[in-house]
RODOTI-873114 format. One record per residue: x, y, z of N, C-alpha, C in turn; residue in one letter. Coordinates in steps of 0.05 Angstrom, whole numbers, padded with zeros to 5 digits, always signed. Layout:
N
XYZXYZXYZA
...
***
This chain:
68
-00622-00365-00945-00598-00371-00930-00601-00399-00918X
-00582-00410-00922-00583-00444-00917-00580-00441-00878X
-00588-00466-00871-00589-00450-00836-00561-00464-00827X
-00552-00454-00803-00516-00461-00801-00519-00489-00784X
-00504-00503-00793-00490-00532-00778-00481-00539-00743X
-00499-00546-00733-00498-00551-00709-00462-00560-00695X
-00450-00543-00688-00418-00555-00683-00418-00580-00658X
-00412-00598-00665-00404-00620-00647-00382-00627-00631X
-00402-00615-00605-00377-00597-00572-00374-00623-00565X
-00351-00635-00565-00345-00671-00544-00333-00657-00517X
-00322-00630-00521-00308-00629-00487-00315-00601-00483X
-00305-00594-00456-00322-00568-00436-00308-00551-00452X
-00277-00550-00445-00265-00526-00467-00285-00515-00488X
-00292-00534-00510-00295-00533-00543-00329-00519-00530X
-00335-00527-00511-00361-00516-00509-00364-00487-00493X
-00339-00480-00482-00340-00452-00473-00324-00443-00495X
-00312-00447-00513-00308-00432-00539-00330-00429-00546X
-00347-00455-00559-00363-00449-00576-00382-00422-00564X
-00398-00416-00537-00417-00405-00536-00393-00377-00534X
-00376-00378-00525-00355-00353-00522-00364-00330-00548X
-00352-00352-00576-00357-00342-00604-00395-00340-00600X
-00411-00339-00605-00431-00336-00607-00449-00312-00591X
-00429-00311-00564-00438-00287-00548-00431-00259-00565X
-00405-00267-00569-00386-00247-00588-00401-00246-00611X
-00417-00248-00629-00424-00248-00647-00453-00226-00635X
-00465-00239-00615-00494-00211-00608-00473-00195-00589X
-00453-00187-00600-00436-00165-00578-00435-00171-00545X
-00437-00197-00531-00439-00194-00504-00410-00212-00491X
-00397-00194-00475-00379-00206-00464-00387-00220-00438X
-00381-00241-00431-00382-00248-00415-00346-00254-00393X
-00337-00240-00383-00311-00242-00370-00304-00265-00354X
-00327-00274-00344-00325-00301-00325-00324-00323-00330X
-00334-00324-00370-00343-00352-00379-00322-00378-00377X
-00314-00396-00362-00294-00412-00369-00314-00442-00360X
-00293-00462-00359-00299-00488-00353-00299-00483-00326X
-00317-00506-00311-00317-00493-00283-00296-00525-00270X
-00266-00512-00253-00241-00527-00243-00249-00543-00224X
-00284-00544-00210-00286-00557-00185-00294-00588-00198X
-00304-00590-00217-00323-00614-00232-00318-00622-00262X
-00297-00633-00263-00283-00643-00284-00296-00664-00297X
-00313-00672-00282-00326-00701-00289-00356-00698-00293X
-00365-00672-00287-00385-00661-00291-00383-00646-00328X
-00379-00643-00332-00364-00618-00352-00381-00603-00352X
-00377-00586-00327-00397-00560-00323-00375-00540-00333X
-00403-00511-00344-00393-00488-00348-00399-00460-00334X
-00382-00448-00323-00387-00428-00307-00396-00407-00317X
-00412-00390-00319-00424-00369-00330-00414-00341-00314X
-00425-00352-00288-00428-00328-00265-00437-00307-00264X
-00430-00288-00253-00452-00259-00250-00453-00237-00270X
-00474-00228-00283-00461-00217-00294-00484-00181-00288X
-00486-00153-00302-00491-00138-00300-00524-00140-00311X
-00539-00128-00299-00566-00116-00305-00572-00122-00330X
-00553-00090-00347-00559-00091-00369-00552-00107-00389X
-00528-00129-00388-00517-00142-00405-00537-00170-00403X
-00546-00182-00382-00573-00193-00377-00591-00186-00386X
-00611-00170-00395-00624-00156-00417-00612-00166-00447X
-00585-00149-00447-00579-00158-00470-00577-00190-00476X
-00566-00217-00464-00565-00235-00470-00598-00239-00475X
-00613-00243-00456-00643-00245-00460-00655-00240-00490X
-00651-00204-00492-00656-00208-00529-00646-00218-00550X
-00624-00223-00543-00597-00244-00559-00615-00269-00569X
-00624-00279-00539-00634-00306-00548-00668-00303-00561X
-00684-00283-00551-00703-00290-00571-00707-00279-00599X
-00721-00308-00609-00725-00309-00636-00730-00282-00658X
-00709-00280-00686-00707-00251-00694-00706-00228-00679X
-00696-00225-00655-00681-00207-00655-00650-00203-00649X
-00644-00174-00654-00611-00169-00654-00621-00145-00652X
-00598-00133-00632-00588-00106-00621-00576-00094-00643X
***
């Protein structure tokens, strides 16, 4: 399997899509994910709090070969 193409995020939106789709893909919602409205010039992204277990789950999301 050829490995996938790095997408090239220029703004906060395109970059809380991008990880939005990717959460969605290891099944984890995140409800809070948006651009964060205080720092526009920052192009921060808000994550915020999220549950125990869905923390767990992102955690194995990200390391290497595995999936839930």
């Amino acid at each position: 399997m050829a490995p996938k193409k790095t997408q090239d995020v220029s703004d906060t939106q395109a970059a809380v899509e991008a990880l939005r789709v990717a959460l969605d893909g290891a099944g984890i919602i995140l409800p809070s994910l948006r651009v964060d409205p205080a720092s526009p010039r920052l192009q921060l992204v808000e994550l915020r709090r999220v549950r125990a277990n869905v923390a767990v789950r992102l955690a194995r999301a990200l390391q290497p070969g595995t999936r839930e």
